[in-house]
C-alpha positions in Angstrom: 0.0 0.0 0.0 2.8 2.4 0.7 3.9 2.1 -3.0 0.8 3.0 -4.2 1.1 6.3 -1.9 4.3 6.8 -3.6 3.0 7.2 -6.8 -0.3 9.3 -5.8 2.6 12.0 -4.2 4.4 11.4 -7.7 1.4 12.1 -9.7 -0.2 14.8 -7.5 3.4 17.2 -7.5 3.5 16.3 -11.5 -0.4 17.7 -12.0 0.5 20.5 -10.1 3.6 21.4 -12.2 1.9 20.9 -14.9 -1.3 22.5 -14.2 1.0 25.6 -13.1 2.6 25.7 -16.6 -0.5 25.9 -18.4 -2.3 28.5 -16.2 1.0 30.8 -16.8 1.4 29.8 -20.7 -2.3 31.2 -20.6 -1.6 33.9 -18.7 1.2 35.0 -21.5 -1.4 34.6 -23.9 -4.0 36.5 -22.9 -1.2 39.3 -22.3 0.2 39.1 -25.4 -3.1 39.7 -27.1 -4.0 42.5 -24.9 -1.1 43.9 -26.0 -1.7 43.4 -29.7 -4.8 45.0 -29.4 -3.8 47.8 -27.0 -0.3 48.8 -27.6 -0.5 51.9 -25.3 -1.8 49.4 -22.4 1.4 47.4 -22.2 2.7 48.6 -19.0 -0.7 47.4 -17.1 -1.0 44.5 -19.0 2.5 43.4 -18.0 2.1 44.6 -14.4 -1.0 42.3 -14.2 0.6 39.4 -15.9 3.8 39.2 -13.7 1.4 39.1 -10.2 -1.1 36.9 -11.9 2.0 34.7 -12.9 3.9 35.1 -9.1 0.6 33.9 -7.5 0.1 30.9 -9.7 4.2 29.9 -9.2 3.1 30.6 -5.4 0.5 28.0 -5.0 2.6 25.6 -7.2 5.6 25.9 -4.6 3.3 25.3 -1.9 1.9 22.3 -3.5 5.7 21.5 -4.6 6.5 21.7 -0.8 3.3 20.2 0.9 4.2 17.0 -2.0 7.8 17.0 -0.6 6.8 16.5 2.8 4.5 13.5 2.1 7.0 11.9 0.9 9.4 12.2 3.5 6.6 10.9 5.7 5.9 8.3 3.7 9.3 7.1 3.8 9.6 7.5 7.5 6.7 5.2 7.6 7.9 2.3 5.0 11.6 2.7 7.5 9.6 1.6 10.2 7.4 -0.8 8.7 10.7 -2.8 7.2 12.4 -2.6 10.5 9.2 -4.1 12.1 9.2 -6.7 9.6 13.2 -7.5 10.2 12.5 -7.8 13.6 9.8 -10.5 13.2 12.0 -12.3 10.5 15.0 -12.0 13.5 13.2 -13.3 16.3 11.2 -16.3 14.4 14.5 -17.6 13.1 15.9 -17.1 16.6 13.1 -19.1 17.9 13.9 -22.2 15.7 
C-alpha cells in the first residue's frame, strides 16, 4: 500500500507542475493579445501578468512543498514498517 502512496505524491506534484505551466502559458497569452490589441496598455498588461504569474508559481511551490513532505513521511513510515518486519524475521528464526 505504501507504494501506491508513492506514486499518488508522484502524480499529485506532476499535475500541479503541470497544471502551473499551463495557467502561466495562458496567462502569457492572454497578455500578449492585450497587448496586440492595446499597444498603449502594455505597461498594465505586464504589471498584471507578472502578479497573476507570481501567485500561480506561489501555489505551485506550496503544492511542490506540501508533496515534498508526504513523501518524506511516507518514507519515515515504510523505514519503520521494514524494521518491524526484520525484527519478526529476527526473532522467528531465533526461535527455531
Amino acid at each position: 500500500m505504501i507504494s501506491l502512496a508513492f506514486v499518488g505524491v508522484g502524480l499529485g506534484i506532476g499535475l500541479v507542475i503541470i497544471g502551473a505551466g499551463i495557467g502561466i502559458g495562458r496567462i502569457g497569452e492572454g497578455a500578449t493579445q492585450g497587448i496586440s490589441r492595446q499597444p498603449e496598455s502594455s505597461g498594465a498588461i505586464t504589471v498584471a501578468m507578472i502578479i497573476s504569474a507570481a501567485l500561480i508559481e506561489g501555489a505551485a511551490l506550496f503544492a511542490l512543498v506540501i508533496g515534498f513532505q508526504m513523501s518524506s513521511n511516507l518514507n519515515g513510515t515504510l523505514l519503520k514498517e521494514l524494521g518491524q518486519q526484520q525484527n519478526t524475521t529476527i526473532i522467528e528464526e531465533q526461535g527455531r
